[in-house]
C-alpha positions as CSV (number, residue, x, y, z in Angstrom):
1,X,-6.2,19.9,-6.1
2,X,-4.3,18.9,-3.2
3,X,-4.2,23.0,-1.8
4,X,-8.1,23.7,-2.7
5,X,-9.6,20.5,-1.5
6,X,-7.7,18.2,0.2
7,X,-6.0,19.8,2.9
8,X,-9.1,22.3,3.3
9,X,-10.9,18.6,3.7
10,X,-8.4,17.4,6.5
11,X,-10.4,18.5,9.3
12,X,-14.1,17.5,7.5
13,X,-12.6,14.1,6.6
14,X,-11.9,13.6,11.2
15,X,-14.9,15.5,12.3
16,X,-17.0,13.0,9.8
17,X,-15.1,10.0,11.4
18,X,-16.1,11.1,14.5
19,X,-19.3,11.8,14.4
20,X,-19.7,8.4,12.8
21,X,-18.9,7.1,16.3
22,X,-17.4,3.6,16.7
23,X,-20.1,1.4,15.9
24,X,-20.3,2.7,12.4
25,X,-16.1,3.4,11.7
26,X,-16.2,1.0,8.7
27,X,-18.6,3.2,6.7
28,X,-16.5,5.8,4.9
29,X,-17.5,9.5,5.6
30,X,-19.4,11.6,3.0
31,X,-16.4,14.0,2.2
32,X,-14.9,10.7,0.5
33,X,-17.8,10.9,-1.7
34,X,-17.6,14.3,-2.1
35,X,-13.9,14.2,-3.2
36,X,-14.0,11.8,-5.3
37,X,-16.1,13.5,-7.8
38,X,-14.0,17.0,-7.8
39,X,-10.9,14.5,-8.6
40,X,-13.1,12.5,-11.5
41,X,-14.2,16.1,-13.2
42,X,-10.6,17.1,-12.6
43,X,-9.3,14.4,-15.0
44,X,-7.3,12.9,-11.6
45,X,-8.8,9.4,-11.6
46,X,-6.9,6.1,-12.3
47,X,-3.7,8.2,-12.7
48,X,-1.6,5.2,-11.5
49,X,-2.3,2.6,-14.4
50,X,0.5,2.1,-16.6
51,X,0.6,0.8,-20.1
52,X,-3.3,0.8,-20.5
53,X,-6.5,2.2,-21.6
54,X,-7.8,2.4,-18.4
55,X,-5.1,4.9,-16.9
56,X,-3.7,7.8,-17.6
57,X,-0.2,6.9,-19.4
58,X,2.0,8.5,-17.1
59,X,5.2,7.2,-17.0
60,X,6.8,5.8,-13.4
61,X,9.0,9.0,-13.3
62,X,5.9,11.2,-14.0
63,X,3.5,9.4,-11.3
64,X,6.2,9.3,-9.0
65,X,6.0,13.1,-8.8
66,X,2.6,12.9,-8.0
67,X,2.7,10.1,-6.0
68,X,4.9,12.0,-3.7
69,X,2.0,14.7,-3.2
70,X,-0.7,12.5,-2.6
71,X,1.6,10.6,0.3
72,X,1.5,13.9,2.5
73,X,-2.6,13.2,3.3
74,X,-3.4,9.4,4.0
75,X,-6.8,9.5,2.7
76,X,-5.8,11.7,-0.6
77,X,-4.7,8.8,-2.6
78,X,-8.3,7.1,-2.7
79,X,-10.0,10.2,-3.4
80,X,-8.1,9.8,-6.8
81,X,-8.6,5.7,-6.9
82,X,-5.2,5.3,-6.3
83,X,-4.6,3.5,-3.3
84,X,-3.3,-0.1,-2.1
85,X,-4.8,-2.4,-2.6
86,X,-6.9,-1.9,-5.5
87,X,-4.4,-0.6,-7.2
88,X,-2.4,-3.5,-7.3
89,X,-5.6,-6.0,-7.9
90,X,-6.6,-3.4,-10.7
91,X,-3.9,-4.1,-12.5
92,X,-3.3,-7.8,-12.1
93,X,-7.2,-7.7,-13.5
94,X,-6.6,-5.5,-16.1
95,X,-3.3,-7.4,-17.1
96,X,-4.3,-11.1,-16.7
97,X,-7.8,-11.3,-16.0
98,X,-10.1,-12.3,-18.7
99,X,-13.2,-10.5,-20.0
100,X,-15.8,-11.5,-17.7
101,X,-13.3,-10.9,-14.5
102,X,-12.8,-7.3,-16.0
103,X,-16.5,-6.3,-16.9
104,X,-17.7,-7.8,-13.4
105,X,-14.9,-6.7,-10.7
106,X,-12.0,-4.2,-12.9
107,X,-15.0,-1.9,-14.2
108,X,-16.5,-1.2,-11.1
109,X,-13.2,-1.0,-9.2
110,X,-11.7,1.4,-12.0
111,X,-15.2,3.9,-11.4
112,X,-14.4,3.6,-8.0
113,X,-18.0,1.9,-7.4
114,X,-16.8,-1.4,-5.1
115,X,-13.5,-1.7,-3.4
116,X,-10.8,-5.1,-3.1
117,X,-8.2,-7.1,-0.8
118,X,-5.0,-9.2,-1.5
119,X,-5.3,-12.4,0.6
120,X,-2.0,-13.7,0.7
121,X,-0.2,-13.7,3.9
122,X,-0.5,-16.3,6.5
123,X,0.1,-16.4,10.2
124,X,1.8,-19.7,10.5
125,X,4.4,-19.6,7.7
126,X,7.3,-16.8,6.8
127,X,5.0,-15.2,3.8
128,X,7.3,-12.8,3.1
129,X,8.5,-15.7,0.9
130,X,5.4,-16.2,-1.1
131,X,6.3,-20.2,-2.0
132,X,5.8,-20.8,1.5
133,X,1.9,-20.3,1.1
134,X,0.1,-23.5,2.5
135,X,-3.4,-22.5,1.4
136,X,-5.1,-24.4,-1.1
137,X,-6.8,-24.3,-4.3
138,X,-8.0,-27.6,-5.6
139,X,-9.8,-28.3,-8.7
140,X,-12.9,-30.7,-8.4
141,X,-15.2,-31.1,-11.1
142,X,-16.4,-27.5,-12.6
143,X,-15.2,-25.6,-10.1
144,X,-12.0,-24.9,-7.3
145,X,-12.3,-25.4,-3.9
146,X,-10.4,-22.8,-1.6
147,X,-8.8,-23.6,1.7
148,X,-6.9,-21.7,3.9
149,X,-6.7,-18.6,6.7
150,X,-5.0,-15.4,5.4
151,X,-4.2,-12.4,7.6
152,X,-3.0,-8.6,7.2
153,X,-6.1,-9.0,4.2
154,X,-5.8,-5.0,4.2
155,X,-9.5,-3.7,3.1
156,X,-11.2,-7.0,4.1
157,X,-13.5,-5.5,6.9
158,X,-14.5,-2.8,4.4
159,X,-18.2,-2.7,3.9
160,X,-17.4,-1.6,0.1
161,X,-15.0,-4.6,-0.1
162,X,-17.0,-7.1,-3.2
163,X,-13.6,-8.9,-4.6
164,X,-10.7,-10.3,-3.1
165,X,-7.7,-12.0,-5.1
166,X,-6.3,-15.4,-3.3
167,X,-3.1,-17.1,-3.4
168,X,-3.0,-20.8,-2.7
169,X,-1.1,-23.8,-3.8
170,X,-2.9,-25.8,-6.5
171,X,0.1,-28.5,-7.2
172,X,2.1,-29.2,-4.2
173,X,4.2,-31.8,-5.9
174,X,5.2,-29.0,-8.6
175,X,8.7,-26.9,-8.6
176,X,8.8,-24.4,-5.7
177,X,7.8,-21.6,-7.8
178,X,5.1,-23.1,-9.6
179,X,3.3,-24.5,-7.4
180,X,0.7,-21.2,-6.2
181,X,-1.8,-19.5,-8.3
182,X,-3.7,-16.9,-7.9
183,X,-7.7,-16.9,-7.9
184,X,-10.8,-14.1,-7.8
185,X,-13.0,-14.9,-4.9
186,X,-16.2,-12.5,-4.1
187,X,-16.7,-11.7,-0.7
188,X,-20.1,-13.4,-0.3
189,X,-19.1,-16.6,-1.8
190,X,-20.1,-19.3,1.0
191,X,-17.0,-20.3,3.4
192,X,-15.7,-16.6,2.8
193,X,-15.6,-15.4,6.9
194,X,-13.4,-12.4,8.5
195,X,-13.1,-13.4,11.7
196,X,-11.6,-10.2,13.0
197,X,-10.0,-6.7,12.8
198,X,-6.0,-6.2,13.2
199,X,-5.4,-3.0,14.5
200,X,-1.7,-1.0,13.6
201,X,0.0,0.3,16.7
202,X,-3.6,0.5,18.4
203,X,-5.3,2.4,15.1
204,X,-7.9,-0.2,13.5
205,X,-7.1,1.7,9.8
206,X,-10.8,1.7,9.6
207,X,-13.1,2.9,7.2
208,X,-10.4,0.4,5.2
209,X,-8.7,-1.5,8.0
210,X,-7.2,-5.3,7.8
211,X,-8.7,-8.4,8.3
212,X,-8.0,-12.1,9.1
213,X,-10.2,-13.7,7.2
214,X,-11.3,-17.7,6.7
215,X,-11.6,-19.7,3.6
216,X,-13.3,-22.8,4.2
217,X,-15.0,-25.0,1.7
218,X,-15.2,-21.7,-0.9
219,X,-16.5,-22.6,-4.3
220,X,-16.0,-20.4,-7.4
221,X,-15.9,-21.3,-11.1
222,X,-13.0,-22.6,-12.6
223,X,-13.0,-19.4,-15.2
224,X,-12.2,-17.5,-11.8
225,X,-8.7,-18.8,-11.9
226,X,-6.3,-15.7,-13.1
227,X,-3.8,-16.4,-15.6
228,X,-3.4,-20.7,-15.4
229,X,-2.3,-23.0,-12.7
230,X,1.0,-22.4,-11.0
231,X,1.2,-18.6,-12.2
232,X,0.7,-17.0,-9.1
233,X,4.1,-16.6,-7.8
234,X,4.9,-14.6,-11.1
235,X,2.1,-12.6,-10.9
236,X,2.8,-11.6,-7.1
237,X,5.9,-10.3,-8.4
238,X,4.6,-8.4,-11.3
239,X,2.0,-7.4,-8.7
240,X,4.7,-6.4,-5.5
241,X,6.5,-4.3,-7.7
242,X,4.5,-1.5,-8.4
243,X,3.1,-1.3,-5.1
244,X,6.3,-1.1,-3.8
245,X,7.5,2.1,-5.5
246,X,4.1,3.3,-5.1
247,X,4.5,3.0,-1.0
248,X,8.0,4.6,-1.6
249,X,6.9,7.9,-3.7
250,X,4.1,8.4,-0.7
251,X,7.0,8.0,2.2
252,X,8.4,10.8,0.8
253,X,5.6,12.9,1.0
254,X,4.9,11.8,4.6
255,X,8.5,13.1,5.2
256,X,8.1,16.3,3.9
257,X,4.7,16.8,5.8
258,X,6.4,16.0,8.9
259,X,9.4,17.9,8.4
260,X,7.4,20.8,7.8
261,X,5.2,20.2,10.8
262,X,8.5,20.5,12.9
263,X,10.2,23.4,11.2
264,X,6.7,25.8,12.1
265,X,6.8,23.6,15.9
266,X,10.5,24.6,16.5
267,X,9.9,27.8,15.6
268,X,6.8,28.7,17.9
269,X,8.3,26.8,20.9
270,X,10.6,28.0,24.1
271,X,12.5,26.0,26.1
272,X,14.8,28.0,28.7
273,X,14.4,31.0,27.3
274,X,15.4,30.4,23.9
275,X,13.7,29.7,20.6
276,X,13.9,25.4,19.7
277,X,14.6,26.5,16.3
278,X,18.2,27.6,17.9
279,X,19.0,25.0,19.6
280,X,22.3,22.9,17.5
281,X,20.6,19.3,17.9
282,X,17.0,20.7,16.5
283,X,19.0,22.3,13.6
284,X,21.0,19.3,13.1
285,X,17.7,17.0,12.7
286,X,16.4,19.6,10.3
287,X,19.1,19.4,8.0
288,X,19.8,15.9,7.9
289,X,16.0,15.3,7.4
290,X,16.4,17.6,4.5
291,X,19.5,16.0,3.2
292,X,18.0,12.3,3.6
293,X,15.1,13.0,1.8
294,X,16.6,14.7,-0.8
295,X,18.7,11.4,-1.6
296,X,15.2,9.1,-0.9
297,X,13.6,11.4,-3.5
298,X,16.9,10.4,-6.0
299,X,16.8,7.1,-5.5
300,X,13.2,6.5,-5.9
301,X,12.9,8.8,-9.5
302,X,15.9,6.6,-10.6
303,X,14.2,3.5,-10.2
304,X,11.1,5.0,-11.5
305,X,13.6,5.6,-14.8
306,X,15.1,2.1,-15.0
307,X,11.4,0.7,-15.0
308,X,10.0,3.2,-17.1
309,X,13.4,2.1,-20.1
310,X,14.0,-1.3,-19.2
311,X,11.4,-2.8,-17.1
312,X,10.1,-3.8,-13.3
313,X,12.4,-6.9,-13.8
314,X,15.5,-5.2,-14.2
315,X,14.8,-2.5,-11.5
316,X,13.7,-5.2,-9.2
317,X,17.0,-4.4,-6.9
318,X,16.9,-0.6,-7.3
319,X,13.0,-1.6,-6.3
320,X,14.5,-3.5,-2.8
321,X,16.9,-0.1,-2.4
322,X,14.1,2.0,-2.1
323,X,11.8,-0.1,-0.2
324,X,14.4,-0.4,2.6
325,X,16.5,3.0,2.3
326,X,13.2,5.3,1.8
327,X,11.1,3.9,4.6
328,X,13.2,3.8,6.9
329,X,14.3,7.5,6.1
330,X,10.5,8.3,6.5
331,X,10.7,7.1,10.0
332,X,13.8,8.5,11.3
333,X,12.5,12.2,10.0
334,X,8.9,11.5,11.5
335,X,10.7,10.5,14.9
336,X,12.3,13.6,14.9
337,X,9.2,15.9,14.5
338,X,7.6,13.7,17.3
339,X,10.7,14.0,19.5
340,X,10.8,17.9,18.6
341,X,7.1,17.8,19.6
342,X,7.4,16.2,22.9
343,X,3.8,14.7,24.7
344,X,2.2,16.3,21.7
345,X,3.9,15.0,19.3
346,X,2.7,11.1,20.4
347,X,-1.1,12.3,20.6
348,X,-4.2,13.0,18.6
349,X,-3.4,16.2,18.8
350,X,-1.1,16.2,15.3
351,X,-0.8,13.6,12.5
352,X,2.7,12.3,13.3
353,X,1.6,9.2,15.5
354,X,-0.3,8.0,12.7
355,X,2.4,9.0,10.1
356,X,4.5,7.0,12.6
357,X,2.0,4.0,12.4
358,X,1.8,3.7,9.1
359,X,5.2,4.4,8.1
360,X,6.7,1.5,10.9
361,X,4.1,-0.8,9.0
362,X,5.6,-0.4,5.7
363,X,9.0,-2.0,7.0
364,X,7.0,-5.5,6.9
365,X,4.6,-4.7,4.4
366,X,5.7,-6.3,0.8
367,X,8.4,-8.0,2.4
368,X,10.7,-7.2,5.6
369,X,13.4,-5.5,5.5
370,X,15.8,-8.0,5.8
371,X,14.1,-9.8,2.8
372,X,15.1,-6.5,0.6
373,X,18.7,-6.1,2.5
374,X,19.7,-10.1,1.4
375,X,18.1,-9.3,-2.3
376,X,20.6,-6.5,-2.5
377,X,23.4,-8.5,-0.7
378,X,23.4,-10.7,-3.5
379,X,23.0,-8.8,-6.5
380,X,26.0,-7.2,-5.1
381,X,28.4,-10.3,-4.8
382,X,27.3,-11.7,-8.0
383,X,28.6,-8.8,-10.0
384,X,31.5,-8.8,-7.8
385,X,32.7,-12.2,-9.0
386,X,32.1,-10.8,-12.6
């Protein structure tokens, strides 16, 4: 799939996007369309979902393999509706939502008819720890009544985007993980505003993109409440998870698309009088870019293995492992291919700037770093007392 139509669709997927022209960027171009329908009569659709009748029942291990394929074109994942966020709202819907929520938002997200966003991080507070969400949710009569301003609401300025899923406090007084829930908002509910694109490095991300967005005054239907009051913060766990392998399998990819883009550079280039490809610093970078992802690509499948046999609870560490270790690997070996590049290597004229982008993101994405690095930090000294 990915040799016969995807890359063959690389340079159809810009020249659409460009001929778009800027006023009309959050509009996705036809060849999305197009793709889409080779992957659904290919039997590559909803390949991601775990544990349900709606996916495919591969195991972690198994998707991670293909997850890693997918990661080496941006846009490939959605062409097989399996890209963030809707991936990670599918399944909160498909796990915790109730009937109505699944015929009216996971059906039409799971035929890839409507996409989603994840409003949960907020400018003014640290949301990498989710109790410190100040939004609100409060019950008043037949319905709840949302407060709050989320940013980074990635899909939000999405013209296909029908659904969001909110986090918000709805008992303040409650124990610190108990006090947040989660709740399905539609995007044309009254008081739902995005106020304005965030661009990534200077790229908007658009047809998709990221929003901040408004809440004020939004009414929805107590039955719009996912799971019960003061859930949420489990759920964004069960939720995080997942997603962060998923962005792990996909650095991988990007990694091995970069490398190879500077193995065929370094080999085609001249610098006084000798080949780049010769040169002991541009052989050192290749092999320690090969050896680094090698051990990402270990890493990652074992923690694929310890959720597939005991769970996304007990892998959460090896899960913090690979979300710090394989990202920043992904960097490093992009870097590289830019620095082997030179000017080119920084401009339109290859992918790696963007790989760059989107890669540097990830480091803050689902939690920082240093979030991950103290996770491990203590897992570690509490066994050592043992």
């Amino acid at each position: 799939y990915m040799d016969e139509h995807i890359y063959p669709a690389e340079a159809r997927y810009i020249h659409e996007r460009e001929e778009q022209g800027y006023e009309n960027r959050w509009k996705p171009p036809q060849v999305m369309a197009d793709l889409k329908n080779i992957a659904k009569g290919l039997g590559l659709w909803n390949i991601w979902l775990p544990e349900s009748k709606n996916g495919a029942g591969l195991t972690n291990v198994e998707y991670g393999y293909l997850c890693e394929i997918m990661g080496r074109v941006d846009f490939a994942p959605e062409t097989m509706n399996c890209s963030a966020p809707d991936t990670g709202n599918m399944e909160v819907l498909d796990r915790y939502g109730n009937e109505a929520m699944k015929e009216k938002w996971l059906k039409p997200l799971l035929n890839g008819e409507i996409r989603s966003c994840f409003a949960m991080t907020e400018k003014r507070v640290g949301s990498s720890d989710a109790t410190n969400i100040q939004s609100s949710i409060v019950r008043d009569g037949d319905s709840y009544v949302i407060n709050g301003r989320k940013w980074w609401t990635s899909g939000a300025p999405d013209e296909r985007c029908k659904v969001a899923i909110f986090m918000g406090k709805t008992d303040p007084t409650a124990e610190r993980h108990r006090q947040q829930s989660m709740i399905v908002v539609p995007m044309d509910t009254p008081g739902v505003r995005c106020l304005r694109f965030l661009t990534v490095f200077g790229y908007d991300d658009s047809p998709h993109g990221h929003g901040e967005v408004d809440f004020k005054d939004v009414r929805v239907p107590l039955d719009h409440l996912l799971l019960g009051e003061g859930r949420g913060f489990e759920i964004s766990q069960g939720r995080l998870g997942p997603g962060r392998i998923h962005h792990a399998m996909r650095a991988i990819g990007r990694a091995e698309r970069a490398l190879e883009i500077m193995c065929r550079r370094v080999q085609n280039r001249f610098v006084f009088r000798e080949m780049l490809a010769k040169k002991g610093t541009i052989l050192a970078d290749i092999a320690n870019s090969r050896m680094e992802i090698e051990q990402s690509r270990l890493l990652v499948l074992h923690t694929a293995h310890i959720m597939d046999t005991h769970g996304n609870e007990k892998a959460s560490e090896y899960i913090s492992m690979i979300k710090v270790a394989v990202i920043n690997m992904c960097c490093v070996v992009v870097d590289r291919a830019i620095q082997a590049h030179g000017g080119m290597g920084v401009c339109q004229d290859t992918i790696l700037a963007k790989l760059y982008a989107s890669s540097r993101t990830l480091r803050l994405a689902d939690g920082p770093d240093e979030v991950h690095r103290m996770r491990i930090g203590k897992a570690e000294l509490r066994r050592a007392k043992l």
